[in-house]
DRENSE-243418 format. One line per 4 residues: number of its first residue (from 1); their letters; for each residue x, y, z of C-alpha. Coordinates in steps of 0.25 Angstrom, whole numbers. Last residue first. Example, Ala and Ser with C-alpha at 12.3 -4.5 7.8 and 13.67 -1.06 7.14 Angstrom:
2) sa) 55:-4:29 | 49:-18:31
// end
This chain:
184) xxxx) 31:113:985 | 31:102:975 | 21:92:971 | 20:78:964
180) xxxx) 18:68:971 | 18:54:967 | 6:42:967 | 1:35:979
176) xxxx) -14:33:986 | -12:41:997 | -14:56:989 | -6:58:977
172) xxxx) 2:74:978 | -6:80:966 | -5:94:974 | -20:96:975
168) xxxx) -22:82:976 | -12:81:987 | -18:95:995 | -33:91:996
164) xxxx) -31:78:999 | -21:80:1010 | -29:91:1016 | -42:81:1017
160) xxxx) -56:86:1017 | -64:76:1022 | -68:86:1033 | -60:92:1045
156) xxxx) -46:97:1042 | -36:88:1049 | -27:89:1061 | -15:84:1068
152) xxxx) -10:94:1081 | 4:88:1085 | 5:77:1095 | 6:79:1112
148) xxxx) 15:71:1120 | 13:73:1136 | 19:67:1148 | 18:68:1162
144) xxxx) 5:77:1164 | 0:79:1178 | -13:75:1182 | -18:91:1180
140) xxxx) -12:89:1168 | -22:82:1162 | -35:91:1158 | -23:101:1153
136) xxxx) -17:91:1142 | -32:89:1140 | -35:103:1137 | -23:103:1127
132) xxxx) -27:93:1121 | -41:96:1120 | -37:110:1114 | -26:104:1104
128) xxxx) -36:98:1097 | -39:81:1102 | -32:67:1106 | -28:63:1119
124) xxxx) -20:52:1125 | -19:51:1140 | -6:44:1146 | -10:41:1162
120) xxxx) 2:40:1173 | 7:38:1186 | -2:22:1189 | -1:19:1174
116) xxxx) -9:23:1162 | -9:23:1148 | -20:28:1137 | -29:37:1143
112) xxxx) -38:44:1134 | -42:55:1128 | -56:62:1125 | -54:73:1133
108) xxxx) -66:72:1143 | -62:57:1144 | -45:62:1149 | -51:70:1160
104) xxxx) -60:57:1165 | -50:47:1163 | -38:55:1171 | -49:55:1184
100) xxxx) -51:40:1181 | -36:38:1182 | -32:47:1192 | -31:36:1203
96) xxxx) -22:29:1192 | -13:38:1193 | -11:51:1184 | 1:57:1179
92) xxxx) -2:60:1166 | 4:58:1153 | 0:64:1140 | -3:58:1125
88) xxxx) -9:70:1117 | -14:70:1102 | -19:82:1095 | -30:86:1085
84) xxxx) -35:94:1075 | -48:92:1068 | -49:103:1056 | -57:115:1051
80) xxxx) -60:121:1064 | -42:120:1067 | -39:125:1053 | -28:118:1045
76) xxxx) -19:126:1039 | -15:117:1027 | 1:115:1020 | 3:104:1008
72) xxxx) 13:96:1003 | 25:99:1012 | 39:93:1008 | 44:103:999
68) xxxx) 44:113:1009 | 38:125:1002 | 24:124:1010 | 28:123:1023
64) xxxx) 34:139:1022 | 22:144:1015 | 13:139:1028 | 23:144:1038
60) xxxx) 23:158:1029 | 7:157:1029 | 6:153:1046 | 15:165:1047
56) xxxx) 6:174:1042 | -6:167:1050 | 3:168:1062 | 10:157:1070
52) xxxx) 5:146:1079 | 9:131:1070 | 3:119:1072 | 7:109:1061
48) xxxx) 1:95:1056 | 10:88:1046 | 5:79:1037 | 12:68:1030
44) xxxx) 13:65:1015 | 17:51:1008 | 9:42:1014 | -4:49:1010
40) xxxx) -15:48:1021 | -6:57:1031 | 8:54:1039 | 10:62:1051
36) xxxx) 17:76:1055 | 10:83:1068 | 16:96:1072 | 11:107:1084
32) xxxx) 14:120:1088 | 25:122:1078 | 32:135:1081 | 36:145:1067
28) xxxx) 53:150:1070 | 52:151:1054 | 65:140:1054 | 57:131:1062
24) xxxx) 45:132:1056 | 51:125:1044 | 59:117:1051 | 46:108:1054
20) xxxx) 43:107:1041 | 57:104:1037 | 57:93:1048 | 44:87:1044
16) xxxx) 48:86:1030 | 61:77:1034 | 56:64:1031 | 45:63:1021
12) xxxx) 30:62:1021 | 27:75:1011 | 21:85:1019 | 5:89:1021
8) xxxx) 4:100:1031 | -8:104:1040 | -5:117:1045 | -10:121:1059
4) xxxx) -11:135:1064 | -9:141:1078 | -12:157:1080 | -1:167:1083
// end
């Protein structure tokens, strides 16, 4: 098995996230990772999906995404092609004593500490998968309380932009206004 991410442009709607997400549901297919957020157009959202299947499966996921009428646009994105990244909030138990010690692992990651009391420390992080992961292990050895992790985001690299090359293609208006017109 080997993880893909799928960059995918939706219609900005209630319900479309739980079709998508019903959609690997009913094929028994794991989501590693899910991000849904609004994009430059007020009218489409993009999803971000981590998925770990095979490349034939990865084709029939991909086929399967495209005929719900809700999704726009389907793209694997590439991790060298890309910047991907993750955002982590944790809790540790650390006391004050531990504070400077706490600073020092937290600078080599590039986080920061953003609440503290005299049982706990909250570190936010941002990075790939890798640095957080590394991180999350840095800070365990003071015990972690509490953890909240969000879904992978990411974007190809350049000023190439997947929402621009997509609408134009499929007449769908960019944020300036105007109609769509396409169907799946």
């Amino acid at each position: 098995m080997s993880t893909h991410t799928l960059a995918v442009l939706v219609e900005n709607s209630p319900g479309v996230l739980a079709r998508v997400a019903g959609l690997f549901s009913r094929r028994a297919y794991n989501i590693d990772s899910l991000a849904v957020g609004p994009t430059e157009n007020p009218n489409i959202s993009r999803m971000t999906i981590v998925i770990n299947v095979e490349n034939h499966a990865l084709e029939q996921v991909i086929r399967q995404l495209d005929k719900l009428i809700n999704v726009i646009h389907i793209a694997e994105v590439k991790p060298l092609e890309s910047i991907q990244s993750e955002l982590l909030l944790v809790k540790i138990s650390a006391t004050n004593s531990l504070k400077a010690e706490v600073e020092r692992v937290v600078d080599s990651f590039g986080a920061k500490i953003v609440d503290w009391d005299d049982q706990s420390m909250t570190i936010e992080a941002t990075g790939d998968p890798e640095k957080i992961a590394n991180l999350l292990t840095a800070v365990g050895t003071f015990g972690i309380r509490e953890l909240v992790q969000s879904g992978l985001v990411a974007l190809e690299r350049g000023s190439s932009a997947l929402s621009d090359r997509t609408l134009s293609a499929q007449s769908i208006p960019t944020a300036d206004g105007g109609q769509a017109d396409y169907q799946n």
